[in-house]
C-alpha positions in Angstrom: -0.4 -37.4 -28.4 2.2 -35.3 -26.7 1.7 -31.7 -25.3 4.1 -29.0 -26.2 4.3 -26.6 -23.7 5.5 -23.0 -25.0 8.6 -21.5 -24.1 7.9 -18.1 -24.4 5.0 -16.1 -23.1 3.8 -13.0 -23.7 2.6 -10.6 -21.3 -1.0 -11.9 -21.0 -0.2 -15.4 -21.0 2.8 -14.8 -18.7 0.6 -12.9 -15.9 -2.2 -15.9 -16.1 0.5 -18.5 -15.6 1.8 -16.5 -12.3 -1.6 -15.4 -11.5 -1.1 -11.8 -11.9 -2.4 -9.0 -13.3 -0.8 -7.5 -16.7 0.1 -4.6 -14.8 2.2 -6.5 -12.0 4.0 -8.3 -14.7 5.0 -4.9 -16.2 5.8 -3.9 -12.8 8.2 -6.9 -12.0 9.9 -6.0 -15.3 10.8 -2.4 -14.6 11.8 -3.0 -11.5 14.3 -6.0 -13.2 12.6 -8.8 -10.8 11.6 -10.1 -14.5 13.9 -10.0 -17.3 12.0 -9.7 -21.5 12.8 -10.2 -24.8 11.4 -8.8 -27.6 10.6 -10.8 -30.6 9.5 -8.4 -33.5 7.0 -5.7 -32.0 6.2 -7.7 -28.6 7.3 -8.2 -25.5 8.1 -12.0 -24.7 9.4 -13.7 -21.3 11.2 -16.9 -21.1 9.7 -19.9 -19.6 12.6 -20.5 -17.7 13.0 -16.7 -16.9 9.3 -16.5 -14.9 10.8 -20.4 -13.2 13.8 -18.3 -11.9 11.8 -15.4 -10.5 9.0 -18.0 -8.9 12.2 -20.2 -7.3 13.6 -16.8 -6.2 10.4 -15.9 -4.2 10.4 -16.1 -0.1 9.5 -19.7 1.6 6.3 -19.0 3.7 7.0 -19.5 7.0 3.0 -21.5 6.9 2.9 -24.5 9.7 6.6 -23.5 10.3 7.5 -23.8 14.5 9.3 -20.3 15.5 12.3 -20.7 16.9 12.4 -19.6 20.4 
């Protein structure tokens, strides 16, 4: 039995999946860090649109030597 994984969350399920709040999602959005679609009345992201934003996040610099 094979899992289909969704390509497009809403809001809610969107802000679980990046562990965030609702709010921070609609944050990210007006501030065009996160790009939405609307299908009918709701708000929808992209699977691959919340990928790009969580690739375009900073590396932590954890265990990383400084450079002198």
């Amino acid at each position: 039995m094979s899992t289909i994984e969704p390509a497009l969350y809403d809001v809610k399920d969107a802000a679980a999946y990046l562990h965030l709040s609702r709010a921070r999602v609609y944050e990210l959005l007006a501030a065009g860090d996160l790009e939405a679609r609307k299908l009918g009345g709701k708000t929808v992201l992209l699977k691959t649109e919340i990928e790009r934003y969580v690739r375009s996040l900073p590396v932590a610099a954890i265990g990383r030597k400084r450079a002198a």
